[in-house]
N, C-alpha and C positions, 0 to 999 in steps of 0.2 A: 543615246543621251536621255535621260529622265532628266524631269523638272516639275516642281512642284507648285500643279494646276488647279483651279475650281473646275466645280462641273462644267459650267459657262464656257470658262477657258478653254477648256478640254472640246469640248463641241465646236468653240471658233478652228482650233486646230486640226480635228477630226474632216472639218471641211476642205480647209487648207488641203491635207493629206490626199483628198477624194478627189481632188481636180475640181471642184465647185468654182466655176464662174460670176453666178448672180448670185445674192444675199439680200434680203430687203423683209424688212420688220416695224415694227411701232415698238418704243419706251414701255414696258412693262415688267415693275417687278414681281416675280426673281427673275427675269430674261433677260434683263436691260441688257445687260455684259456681257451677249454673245456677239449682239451686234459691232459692241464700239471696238471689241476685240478683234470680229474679221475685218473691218476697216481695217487694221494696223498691217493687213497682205495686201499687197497691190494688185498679186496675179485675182484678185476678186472683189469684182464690181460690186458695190455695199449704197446701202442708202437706207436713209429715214425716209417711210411712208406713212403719209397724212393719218392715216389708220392698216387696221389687221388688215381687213378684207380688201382695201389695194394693196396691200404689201402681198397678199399669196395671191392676188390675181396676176401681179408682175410676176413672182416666182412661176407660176401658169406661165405666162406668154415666154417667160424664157425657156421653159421644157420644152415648151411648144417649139420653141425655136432652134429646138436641139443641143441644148448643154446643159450641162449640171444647175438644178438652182435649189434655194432655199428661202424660207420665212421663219420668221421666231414672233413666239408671242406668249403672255399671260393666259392660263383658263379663261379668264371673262373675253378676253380677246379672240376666244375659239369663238364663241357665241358670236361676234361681228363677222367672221370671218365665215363660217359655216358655210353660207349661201352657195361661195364658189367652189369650196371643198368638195361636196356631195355630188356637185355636177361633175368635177375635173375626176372625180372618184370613176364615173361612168365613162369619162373618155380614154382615160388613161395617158399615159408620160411620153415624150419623146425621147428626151434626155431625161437622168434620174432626177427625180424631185422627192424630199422630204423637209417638215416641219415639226419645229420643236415646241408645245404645249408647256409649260412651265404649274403647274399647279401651286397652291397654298395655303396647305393645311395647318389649321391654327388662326388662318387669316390676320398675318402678318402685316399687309397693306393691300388689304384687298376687302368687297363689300359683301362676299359670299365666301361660300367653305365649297366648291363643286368638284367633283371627281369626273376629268372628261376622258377619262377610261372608256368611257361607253360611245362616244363619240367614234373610236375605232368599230367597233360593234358597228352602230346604227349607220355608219360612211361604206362599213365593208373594206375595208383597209388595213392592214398590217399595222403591227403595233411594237415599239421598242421600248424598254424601257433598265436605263442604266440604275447600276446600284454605289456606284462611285467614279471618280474620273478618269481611271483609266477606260472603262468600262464607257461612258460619253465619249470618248475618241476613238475606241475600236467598233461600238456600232452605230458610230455616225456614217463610219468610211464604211462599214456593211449594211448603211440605209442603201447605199444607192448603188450598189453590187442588186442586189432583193428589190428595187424600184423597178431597175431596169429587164431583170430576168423576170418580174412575173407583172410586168406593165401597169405597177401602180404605186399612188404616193406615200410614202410611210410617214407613221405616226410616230415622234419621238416623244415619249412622256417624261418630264422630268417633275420634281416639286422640290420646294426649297432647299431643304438639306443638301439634297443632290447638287441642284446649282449653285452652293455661296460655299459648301464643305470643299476645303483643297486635299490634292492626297498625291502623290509619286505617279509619274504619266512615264512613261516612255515614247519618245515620241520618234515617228517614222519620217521618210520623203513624199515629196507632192508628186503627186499622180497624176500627170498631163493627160485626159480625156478629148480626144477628138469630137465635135461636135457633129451630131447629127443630122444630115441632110434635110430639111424641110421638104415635104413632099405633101401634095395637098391630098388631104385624107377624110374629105364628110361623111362616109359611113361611123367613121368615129370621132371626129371632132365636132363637126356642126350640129350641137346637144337641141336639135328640135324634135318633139315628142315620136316621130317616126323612125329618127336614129337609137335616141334613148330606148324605146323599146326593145330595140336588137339588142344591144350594149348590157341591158339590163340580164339577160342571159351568159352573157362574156362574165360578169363580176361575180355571178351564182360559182362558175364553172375556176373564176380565179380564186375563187374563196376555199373551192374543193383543195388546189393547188398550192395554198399559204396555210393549208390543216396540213399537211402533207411534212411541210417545209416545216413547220412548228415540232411537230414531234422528233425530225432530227437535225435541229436547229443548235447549233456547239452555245449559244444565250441559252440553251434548255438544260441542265445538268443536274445530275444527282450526289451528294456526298454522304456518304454513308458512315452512321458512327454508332453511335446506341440506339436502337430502334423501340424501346418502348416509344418516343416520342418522335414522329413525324411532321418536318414544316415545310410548307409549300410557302414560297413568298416570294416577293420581288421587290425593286427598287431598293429604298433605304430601310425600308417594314424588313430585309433580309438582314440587313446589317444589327439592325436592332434585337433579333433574334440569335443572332450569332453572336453578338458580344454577351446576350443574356444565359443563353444553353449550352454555347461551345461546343464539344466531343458528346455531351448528352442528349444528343438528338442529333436526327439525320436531317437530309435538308432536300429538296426539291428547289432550287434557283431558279425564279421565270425571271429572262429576259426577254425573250418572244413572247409577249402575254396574249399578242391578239394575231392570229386564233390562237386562242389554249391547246396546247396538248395534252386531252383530255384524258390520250391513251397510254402517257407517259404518266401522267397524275396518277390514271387506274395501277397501272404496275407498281409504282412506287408505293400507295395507297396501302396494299398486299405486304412490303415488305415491313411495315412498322404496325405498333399493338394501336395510336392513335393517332388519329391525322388532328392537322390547326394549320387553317387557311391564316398568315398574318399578311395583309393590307393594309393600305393607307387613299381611302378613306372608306369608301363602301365595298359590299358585299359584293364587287365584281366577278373574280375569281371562286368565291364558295358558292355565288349561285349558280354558275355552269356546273361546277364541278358535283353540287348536289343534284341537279339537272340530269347528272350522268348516272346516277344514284350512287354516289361514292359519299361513304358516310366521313363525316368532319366536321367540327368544331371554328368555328368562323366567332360571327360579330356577335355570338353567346357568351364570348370572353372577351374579345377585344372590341374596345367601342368604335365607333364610326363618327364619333365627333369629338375635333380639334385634333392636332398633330402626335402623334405616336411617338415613345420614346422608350428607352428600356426600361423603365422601372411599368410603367402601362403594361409592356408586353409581359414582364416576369407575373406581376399580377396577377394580369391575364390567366398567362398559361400555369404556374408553379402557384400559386394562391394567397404571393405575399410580395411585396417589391422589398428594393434594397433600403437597409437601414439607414434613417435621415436623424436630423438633429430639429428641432422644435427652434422656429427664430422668433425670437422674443419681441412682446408688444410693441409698440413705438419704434422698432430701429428702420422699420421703412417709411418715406414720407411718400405722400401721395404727390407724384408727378405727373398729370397727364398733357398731352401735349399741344403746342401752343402754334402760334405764327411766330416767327421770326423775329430779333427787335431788327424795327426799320420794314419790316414785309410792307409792299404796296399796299395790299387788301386789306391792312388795318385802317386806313382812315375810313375805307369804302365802309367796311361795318358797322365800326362804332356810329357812324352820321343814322344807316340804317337799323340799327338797334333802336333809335329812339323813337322809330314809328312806330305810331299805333295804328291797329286795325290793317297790319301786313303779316303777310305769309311769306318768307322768303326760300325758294327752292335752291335748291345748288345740284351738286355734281360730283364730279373726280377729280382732285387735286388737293392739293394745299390749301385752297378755298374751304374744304369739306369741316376745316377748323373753327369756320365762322360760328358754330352753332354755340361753344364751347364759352364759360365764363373768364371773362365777364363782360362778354362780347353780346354772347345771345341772340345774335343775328338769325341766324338761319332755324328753320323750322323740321325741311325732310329735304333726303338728297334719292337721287335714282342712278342708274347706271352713268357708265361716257355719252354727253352730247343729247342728253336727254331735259337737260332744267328745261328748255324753252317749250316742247313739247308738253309736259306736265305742269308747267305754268299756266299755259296756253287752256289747258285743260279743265284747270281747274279756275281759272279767270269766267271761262262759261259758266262751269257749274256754280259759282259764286253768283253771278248775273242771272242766272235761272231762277235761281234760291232764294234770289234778295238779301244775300249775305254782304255786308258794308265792310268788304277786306277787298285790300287792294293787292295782289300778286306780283311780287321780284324775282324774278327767275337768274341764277348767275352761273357760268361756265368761264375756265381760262381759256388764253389762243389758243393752246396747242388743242383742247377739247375742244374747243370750236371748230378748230381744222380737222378735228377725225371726225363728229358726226354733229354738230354743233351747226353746221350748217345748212345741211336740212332739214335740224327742228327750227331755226330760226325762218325757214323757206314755210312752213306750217304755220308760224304767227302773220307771217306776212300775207302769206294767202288767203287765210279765211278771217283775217281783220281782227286777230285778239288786240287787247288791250293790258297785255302784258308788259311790265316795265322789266326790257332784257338788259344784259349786263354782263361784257366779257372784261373781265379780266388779266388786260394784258401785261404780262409782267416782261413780256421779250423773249420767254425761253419755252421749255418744257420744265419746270420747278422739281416737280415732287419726284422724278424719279432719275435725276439728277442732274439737269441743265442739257436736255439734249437738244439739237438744234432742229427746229420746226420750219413748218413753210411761213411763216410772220418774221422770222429770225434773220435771213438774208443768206446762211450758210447752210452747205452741207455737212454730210457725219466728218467729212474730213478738215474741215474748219475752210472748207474753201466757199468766196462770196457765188453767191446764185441768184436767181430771182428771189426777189422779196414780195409776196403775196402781203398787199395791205388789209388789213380788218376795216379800217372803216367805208374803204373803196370796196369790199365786197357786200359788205352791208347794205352801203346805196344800191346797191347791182342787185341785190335781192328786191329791191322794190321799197323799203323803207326810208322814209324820208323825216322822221322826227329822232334824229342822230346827235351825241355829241359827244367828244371825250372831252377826257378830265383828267387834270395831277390827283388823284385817290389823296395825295400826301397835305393838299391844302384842303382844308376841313371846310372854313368856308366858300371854295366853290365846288367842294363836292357838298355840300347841304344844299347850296343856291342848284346845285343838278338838278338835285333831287327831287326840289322843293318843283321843277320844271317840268319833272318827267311825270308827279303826282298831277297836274295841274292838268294834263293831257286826260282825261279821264276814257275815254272812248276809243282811242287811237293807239297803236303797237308804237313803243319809244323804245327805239338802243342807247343805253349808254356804255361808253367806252373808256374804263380807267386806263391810262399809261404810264407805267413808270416802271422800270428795269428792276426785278429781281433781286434782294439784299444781296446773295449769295452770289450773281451772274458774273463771269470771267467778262468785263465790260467792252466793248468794241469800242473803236474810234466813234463809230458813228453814234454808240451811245452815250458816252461822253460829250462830243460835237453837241446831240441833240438834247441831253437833261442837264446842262452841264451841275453833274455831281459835286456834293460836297461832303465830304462824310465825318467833319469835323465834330466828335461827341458832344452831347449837349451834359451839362451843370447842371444843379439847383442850390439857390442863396437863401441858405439855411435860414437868413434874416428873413428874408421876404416868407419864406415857405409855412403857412398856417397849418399845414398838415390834415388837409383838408380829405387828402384820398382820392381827388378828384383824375388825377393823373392815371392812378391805380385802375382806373375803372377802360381803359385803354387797352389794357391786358399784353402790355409790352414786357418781356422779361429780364431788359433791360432794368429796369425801376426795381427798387426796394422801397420797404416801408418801415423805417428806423421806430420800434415799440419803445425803447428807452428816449429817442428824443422826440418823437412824435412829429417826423419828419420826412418826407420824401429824400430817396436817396437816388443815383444814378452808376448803375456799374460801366466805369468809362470803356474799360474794354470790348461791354457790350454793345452799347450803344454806336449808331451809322449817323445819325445827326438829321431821323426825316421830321422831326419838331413837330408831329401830333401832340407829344402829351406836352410843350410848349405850349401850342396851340389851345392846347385844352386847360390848364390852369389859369385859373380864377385872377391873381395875382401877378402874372408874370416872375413868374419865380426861377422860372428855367430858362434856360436860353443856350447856345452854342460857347463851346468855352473860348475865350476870348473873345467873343463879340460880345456888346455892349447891347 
């Protein structure tokens, strides 16, 4: 049977197929959808993990434990996760374990452009890397054939295109794997510097064994057409190349990128007049292969920043892209993007906006908008789970300095619950006087409502423990606490005005209110009780003052012929900020008086 899969897709299924038991990942895109996808198998245990590096330390305990498992995550996600990679790299797998890297070039919704290509490199580890979705489902099921035969975890590389592009899968049966005996093994599992040493000699010797494997590896292929021009490439950088050159150039396909076969490259190299490494993003592939002194044309012609496409490649390689049309002045308006109408976080900003002599840090999410007009709240943002820490940081260096600014550090729940909690363990201990600030809208927002440890459910929508925010806060040692409706202006100014007044002492405050966009629970309804009835403005009353406007709700219009405030009812959720904020009372809920 074929059916027509994303790459995502294709890898949920590829597991399915493989006999994989455990699955456990953090929200990240382009990854999000391989999780919420192996959820929809029952033969495999799935879960959201608070962050990357518990989600592969469970994938770990369950190798360990002898069955199949897996973790997914974003590039930036490798970077939390690394810690126990590098180690689990030196003990090697019980049952097969591999994970999927998601990269995102172009930097699509992401706050760096990284290629962790090199990451396979610098772990010593095997590395896969699909070029479309059939291609995601055939060396998912051949990660963990290759896991198990040469005792180590495999890298699956994907980047955008690969995971949201759909394309024709054929799909197979699930593979019931017996699980592996647990047998207690400290020459190779218990990673204290006297094991590692030994161990560290086994990964030399496995590394010999995955070069071996690489060179006749059926992901390693050559197609031969016109040989003036030779491409060596992988992923989607192959696709891009073959829609661009067709039958006029020969092809080298790495799916096995790591180790390279270096000695498949040299022989291939031999049979065309000129080689061209085409990748996606760095010079990974051309500087081994220059290494090996195999003369080629790499990131001379194709650049190494932002996402690759065929007209880049033609360029690149042939010295000219495909014929475009010129789009005329004025036909695009500048859209850049906003919060939400009704988003919680807008009242929290606008009150913050009007401070002076603040620096307000943020984070990853949907918050990361605050900085944006005509909010202009936010100042600089740093990785996940970082605001509190670089608040923290610079609340010192402010107080060393004699600088008369006062620090707002803000994070959502869900960034709170991945590392969020001990930079807030960092303010609390060494006594800053940072004014912290989660964000809790109830879900994970920005990467599309997934259910976190604050949320009460699991990935399967079933109820769990509910990890409170502000009962962990007190438990950290903070004791000048409070939350707030973000949606009433003035008791989140009277917060504010509380948390400023604290000058010397770490203050959390805690906005609450459920997500515009969130599939609502009983219990959320029970506890906000919601109203989403749109709000109006009375043309009579309305001076057209703009005051509203300044809100940055995208609900609101501003009538230039009648010099008016307007309200698009369909937009609007009814959370009466810009209510709240007209001079006049000019707005109000439709029907209510």
């Amino acid at each position: 049977m074929k059916k027509l899969l994303s790459g995502n897709e294709a890898i949920a299924r590829g597991l399915y197929e493989a006999g994989v038991s455990f699955a456990s990942a953090y929200p990240g895109t382009p990854s999000t959808e391989i999780l919420e996808n192996v959820a929809r198998y029952d033969e495999i245990y799935s879960e959201w993990a608070p962050n990357e590096k518990v989600a592969v330390e469970a994938a770990i305990g369950a190798s360990m434990g002898g069955v199949r498992s897996f973790a997914a995550m974003k590039m930036v996600g490798l970077n939390v996760a690394a810690d126990p990679m590098f180690t689990f790299a030196y003990q090697g797998i019980n049952g097969g374990m591999a994970f999927v890297n998601a990269d995102d070039p172009g930097m699509h919704s992401s706050q760096n452009e990284q290629d962790n290509r090199r990451y396979a490199k610098a772990m010593k580890i095997c590395m896969l890397e699909p070029a479309d979705s059939q291609e995601c489902l055939d060396m998912t099921r051949a990660a963990y054939e290759i896991s198990e035969k040469y005792e180590s975890p495999v890298m699956i590389r994907l980047t955008t295109r690969v995971d949201h592009s759909k394309s024709l899968v054929e799909l197979g049966e699930r593979k019931e794997v017996p699980a592996v005996p647990y047998v207690k093994q400290r020459d190779r599992l218990d990673d204290v510097p006297a094991v590692s040493k030994q161990r560290r000699y086994v990964i030399e010797e496995r590394e010999k064994q995955l070069k071996e494997y690489s060179e006749n590896s059926p992901f390693n292929y050559e197609e031969m057409h016109d040989t003036k021009i030779g491409i060596v490439a992988s992923g989607v950088a192959y696709m891009y190349a073959k829609e661009v050159l067709g039958d006029k150039a020969s092809y080298l396909k790495i799916g096995f990128s790591y180790p390279l076969p270096i000695e498949k490259i040299r022989a291939f190299s031999k049979k065309v007049d000129t080689l061209y490494v085409v990748e996606e993003l760095d010079p990974v592939m051309e500087e081994q292969i220059k290494a090996a002194g195999i003369d080629c044309h790499g990131k001379d012609v194709i650049p190494n920043i932002d996402e690759l496409n065929p007209n880049i490649v033609a360029t690149g390689i042939l010295g000219k892209g495909f014929p475009s049309k010129t789009v005329p002045d004025g036909l695009f308006v500048p859209r850049p993007p906003a919060l939400c109408a009704g988003c919680p976080h807008r009242g929290f900003f606008y009150e913050l906006g009007k401070r002076k002599d603040t620096v307000m840090v943020g984070d990853i999410g949907c918050y990361a908008l605050g900085g944006s007009e005509p909010l202009n709240a936010k100042d600089l943002g740093g990785c996940m789970g970082s605001a509190f820490s670089i608040g923290h940081g610079m609340s010192h260096a402010f107080s060393k300095s004699g600088q008369q600014k006062r620090v707002v550090a803000c994070m959502g729940d869900s960034t709170f619950f991945h590392t969020g909690i001990n930079s807030l363990t960092e303010v609390s201990y060494n006594k800053s006087n940072t004014i912290c600030v989660i964000l809790d809208n109830r879900i994970t927002g920005m990467t599309g409502h997934q259910d976190n440890p604050g949320s009460g459910y699991n990935i399967k929508g079933e109820p769990t423990t509910l990890i409170d925010v502000e009962r962990v806060v007190h438990a950290l040692g903070l004791k000048n606490v409070r939350t707030v409706n973000p949606n009433n202006l003035a008791d989140m100014k009277a917060t504010l005005d509380w948390a400023y007044s604290l000058e010397n002492e770490p203050v959390v405050i805690i906005t609450r209110w459920p997500c515009v966009l969130k599939k609502f629970s009983q219990e959320d309804a029970e506890e906000f009780n919601l109203d989403h009835t749109p709000c109006v403005v009375d043309e009579e009353k309305c001076i057209g003052c703009k005051k509203c406007m300044t809100t940055g709700c995208p609900a609101l219009r501003f009538n230039l012929k009648d010099k008016k405030s307007e309200i698009v009812e369909s937009d609007c959720v009814g959370c009466r900020v810009c209510a709240q904020v007209c001079p006049v009372k000019a707005i109000s809920r439709k029907g209510y008086k």
